[in-house]
N, C-alpha and C positions, 0 to 999 in steps of 0.2 A: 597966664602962659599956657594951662592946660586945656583951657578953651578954645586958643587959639588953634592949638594942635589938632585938636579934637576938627575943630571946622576944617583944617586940614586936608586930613583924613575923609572927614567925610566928601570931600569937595575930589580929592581923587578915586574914591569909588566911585561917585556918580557919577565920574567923565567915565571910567574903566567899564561901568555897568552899563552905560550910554551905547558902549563902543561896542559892548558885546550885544545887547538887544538890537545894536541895527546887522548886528555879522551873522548872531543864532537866529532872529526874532524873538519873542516875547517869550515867557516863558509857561507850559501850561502843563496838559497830563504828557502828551506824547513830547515833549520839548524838556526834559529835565537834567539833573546832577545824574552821572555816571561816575563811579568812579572804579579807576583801574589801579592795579597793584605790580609793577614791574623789578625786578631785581636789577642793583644799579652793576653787577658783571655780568647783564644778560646778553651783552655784546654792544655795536657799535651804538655809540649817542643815537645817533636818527632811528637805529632801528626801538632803541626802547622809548623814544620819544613817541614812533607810530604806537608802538604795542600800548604806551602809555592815553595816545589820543584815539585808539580804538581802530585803526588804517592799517588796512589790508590789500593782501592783493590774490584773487584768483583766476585762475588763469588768462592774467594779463589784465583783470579790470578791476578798478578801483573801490574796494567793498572799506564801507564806514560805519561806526557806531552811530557818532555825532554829524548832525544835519552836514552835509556835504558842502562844502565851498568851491568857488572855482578854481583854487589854486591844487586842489585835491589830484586833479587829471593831470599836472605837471610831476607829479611825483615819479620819479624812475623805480620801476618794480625790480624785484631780485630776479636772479637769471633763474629760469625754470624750465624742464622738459617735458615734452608732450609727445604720445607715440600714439600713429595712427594704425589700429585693428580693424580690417576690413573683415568682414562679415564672412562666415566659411559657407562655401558652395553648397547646394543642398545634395546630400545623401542621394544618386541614382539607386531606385528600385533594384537589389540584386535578389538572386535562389542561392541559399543555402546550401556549400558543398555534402551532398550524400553519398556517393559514391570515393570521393576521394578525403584523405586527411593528408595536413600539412604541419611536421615535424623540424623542430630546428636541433641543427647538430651543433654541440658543444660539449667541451667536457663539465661534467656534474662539480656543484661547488663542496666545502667540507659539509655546510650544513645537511645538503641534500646526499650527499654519502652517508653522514650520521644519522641521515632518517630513512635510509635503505637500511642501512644494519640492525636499527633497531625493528624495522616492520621485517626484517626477517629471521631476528634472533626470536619474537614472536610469534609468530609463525610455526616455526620451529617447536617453541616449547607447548603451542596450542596443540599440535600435531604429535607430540611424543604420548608417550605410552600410559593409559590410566589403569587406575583398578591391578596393581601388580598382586594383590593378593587374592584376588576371584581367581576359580578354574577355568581352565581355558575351555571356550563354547565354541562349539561345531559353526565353522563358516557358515552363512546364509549366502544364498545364490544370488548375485545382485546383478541387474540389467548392466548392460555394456554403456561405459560411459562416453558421453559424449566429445569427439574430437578436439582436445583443446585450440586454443588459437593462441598462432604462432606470437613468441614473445619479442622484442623489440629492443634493440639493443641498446647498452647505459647512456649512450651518449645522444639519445632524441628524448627531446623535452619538446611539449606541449606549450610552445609559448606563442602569443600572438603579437605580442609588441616586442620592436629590434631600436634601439639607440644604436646607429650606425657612425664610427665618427667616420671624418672626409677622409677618399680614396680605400676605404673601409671595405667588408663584405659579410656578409653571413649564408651559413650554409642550410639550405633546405634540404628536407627527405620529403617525397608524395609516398602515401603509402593509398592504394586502390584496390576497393574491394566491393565485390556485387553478388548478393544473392541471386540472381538473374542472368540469363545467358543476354548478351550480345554488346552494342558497340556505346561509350558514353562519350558525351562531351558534358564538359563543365566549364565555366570563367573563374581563377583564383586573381581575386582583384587584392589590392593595396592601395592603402592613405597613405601620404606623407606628410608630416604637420608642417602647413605653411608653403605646400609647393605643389604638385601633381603629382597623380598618382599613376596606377598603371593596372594592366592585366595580364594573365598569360593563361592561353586556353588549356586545357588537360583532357586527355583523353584515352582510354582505355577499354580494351576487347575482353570482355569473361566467354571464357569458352571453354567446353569439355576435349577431349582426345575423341576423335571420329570416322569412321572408314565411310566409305561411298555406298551407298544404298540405293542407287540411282541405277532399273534396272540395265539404261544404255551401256553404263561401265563395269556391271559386271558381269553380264554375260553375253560369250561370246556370237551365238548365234539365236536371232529370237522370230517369233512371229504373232503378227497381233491379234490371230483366230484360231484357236483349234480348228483344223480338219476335220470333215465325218469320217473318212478314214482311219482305222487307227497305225497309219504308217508315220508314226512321228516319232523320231528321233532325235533324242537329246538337244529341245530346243524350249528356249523361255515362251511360254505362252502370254501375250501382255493382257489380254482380254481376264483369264483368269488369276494373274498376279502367281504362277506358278513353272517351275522350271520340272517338264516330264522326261523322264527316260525313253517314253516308248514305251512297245512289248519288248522283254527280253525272259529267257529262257528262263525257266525254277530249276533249283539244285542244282546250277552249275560250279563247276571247281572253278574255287577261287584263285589255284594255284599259280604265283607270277603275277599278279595284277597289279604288285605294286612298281613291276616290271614293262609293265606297259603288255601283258599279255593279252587282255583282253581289251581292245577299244571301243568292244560298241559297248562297256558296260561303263565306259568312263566320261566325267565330262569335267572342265577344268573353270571357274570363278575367278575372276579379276578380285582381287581383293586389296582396296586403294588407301592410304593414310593421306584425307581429304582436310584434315583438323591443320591448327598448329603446333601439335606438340608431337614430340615424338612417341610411340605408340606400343604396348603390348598388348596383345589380342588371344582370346582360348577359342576354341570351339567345340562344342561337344552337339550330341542329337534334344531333342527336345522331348522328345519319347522318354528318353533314359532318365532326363532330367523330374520329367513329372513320376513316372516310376518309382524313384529316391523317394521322392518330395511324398511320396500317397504312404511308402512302407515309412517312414519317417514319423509321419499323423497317424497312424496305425498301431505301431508298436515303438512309442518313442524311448523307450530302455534299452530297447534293443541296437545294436553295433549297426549302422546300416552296411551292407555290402558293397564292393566294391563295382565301380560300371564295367561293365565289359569293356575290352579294350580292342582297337579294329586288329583284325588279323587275329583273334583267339579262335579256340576251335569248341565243340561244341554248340550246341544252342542254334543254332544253324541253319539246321538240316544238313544236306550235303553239300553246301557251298564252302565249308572250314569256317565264314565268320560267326561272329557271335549278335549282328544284325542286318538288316538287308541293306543299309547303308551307311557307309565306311568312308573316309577323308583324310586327306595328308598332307602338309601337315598338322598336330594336334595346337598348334601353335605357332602366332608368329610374333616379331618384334619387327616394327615398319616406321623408319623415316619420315619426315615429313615428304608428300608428294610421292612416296615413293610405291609402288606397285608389286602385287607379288601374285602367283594362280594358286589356287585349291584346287587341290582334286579328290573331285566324288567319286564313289564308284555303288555301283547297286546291280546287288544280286537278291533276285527275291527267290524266296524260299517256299510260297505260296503262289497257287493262279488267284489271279486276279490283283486291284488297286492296291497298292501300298503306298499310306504317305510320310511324311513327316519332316521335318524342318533341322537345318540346321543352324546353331546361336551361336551366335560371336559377342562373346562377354568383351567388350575393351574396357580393360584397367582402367580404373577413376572416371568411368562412366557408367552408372546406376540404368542404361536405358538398353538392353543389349539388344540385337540387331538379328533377325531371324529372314532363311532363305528358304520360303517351301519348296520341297522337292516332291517329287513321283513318281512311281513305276509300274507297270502293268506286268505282272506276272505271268508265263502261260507255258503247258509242256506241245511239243508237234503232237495232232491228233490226225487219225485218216477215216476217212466214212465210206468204206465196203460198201458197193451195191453190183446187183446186176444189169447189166447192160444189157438190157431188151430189144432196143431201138428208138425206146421213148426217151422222152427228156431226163434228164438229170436230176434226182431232188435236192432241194436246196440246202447249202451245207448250214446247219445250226449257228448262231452268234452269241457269245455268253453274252451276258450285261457288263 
């Protein structure tokens, strides 16, 4: 009986091992026993059957442990998703904003308030007072410090990335600044992930506060050659880059002038706010200025003296001022565009050339503006001769 069973047995293995060496093929190194290990609540029958016969699937195609069959490709895969990533555009070549910075407005969150407070309870306590038991030590003279830069208010953050949801916005600030005078343009670009971006241009004028220097605008009457003559009267000379008086009289009373008494000792400057900002202007002589400036380097302990002021008396000679050239007013405040005259007046006190300039300091402009002036000083003289019947001798020419 147990032989019988045994032949059996072995009579349905060789059919079952038959069936399998013609489905696997034979069996050798790369043909072998695999075995897999699946938990029976790994979920559905079939799928722990695959898991069990090694059948898979990715994405979409039929991956196997065990030599493949044909019926492998009839198997229904599980549903799966696939997302197509198109490639990002390459980065256009941009410049670097230098001139401008771009600032986002929002209000500051707690963390960022709790790290203001503490960098400036620090601050604070770096900066208090040390050494309370040392005597107090004689100041030391310390150079004048330099212009801080202006601070920015709590609500601009430096940030470069905006999660904007839909129908959304966020608030910029441009803030522009140029060590250099004149006109900038820059591109401030944007990425947007996943979409197009954009540009917007910026640009910006650095300019000082400025009057006209140009001599067609500020004076009134010019010419472009000295005469050999010296009949020249209160006219810009362009050849020389100088605006002459003429001859006019030494030690004449100044009394009234600023009355309009005397016109041929006056002459009147355009003076233009050509800039864009609106404008305060000094003006003093150039003479007085270097004057100061020499006793200054000379005896710097000393108080320096105050400039003479137009219209004092003394110092003079006989005309009441206190130099041969005088101007009114000592100042002005000028609009943009907008136009206003100086008036010079010159009395000299000596025969012969007097020169000197006068400078217009404009507020918040380091470059001040100078108009040379002139005057020929000289008293009437008469030359006595007798008259013989012969010619006349020639009357003398100073230099």
């Amino acid at each position: 009986a147990l032989s019988a069973d045994a032949d059996l047995l072995l009579a349905s293995f060789s059919e079952r091992w038959s069936a399998l060496c013609n489905a696997l093929g034979a069996p050798g190194g790369a043909n072998r026993a695999v075995h897999f290990t699946a938990a029976a609540d790994a979920g559905a029958p079939e799928r722990v059957a695959r898991s069990v016969l090694g059948l898979s699937h990715r994405l979409g195609r039929v991956c196997v442990t065990l030599p493949q069959l044909p019926g492998d490709e009839l198997v229904i895969p599980d549903p799966y998703t696939m997302q197509i990533v198109p490639r990002p555009r390459p980065r256009p070549p941009r410049a670097p904003l230098s001139k401008f910075k771009v600032y986002t407005v929002r209000e500051p969150t707690e963390a960022e308030l709790a790290a203001r407070t503490a960098a400036a309870e620090a601050e604070a306590a770096a900066a208090g007072p040390k050494g309370k038991n040392k005597p107090p030590t004689k100041p030391k003279a310390q150079p004048e410090p330099p212009t801080p830069e202006p601070t920015l208010p709590d609500t601009y953050f430096e940030d470069g990335r905006w999660v904007i949801p839909a129908h959304g916005t966020v608030q910029l600030a441009v803030h522009f600044a140029s060590e250099a005078l004149g006109r900038f343009s820059e591109q401030l670009a944007f990425e947007v992930r996943g979409g197009d971006g954009g540009s917007v241009a910026l640009s910006g004028t650095c300019a000082l506060p400025s009057i006209a220097t140009d001599y067609r605008n500020v004076h009134y009457r010019k010419v472009k050659a000295r005469p050999s003559t010296p009949l020249l009267s209160r006219q810009y000379v362009v050849s020389r880059s100088l605006f002459e008086f003429g001859p006019l009289l030494t030690n004449k009373d100044s009394a009234g002038y600023l009355e309009g008494a005397h016109p041929e000792h006056t002459a009147k400057f355009r003076i233009t706010n050509n800039g864009l900002f609106d404008l305060h202007v000094d003006f003093s002589l150039k003479s007085l200025a270097e004057a100061a400036a020499g006793d200054a380097k000379a005896k710097p302990k000393a108080k320096p003296a105050a400039a003479p002021k137009p219209g004092g008396k003394g110092g003079g000679g006989g005309t009441g001022l206190d130099t041969v050239f005088v101007f009114d007013p000592p100042s002005m405040d000028l609009r943009v565009d907008e136009t206003r005259d100086l008036t010079v007046f010159a009395f000299p006190t000596a025969d012969g050339l007097a020169q000197d300039a006068i400078v217009a300091a404009v507020a918040d402009n380091p470059m001040p503006v100078e108009f040379p002036v002139a005057v020929v000083g000289g008293a009437p003289e008469v030359l006595p001769y007798l008259d013989d019947g012969g010619e006349p001798p020639e009357m003398p020419r100073k230099p």
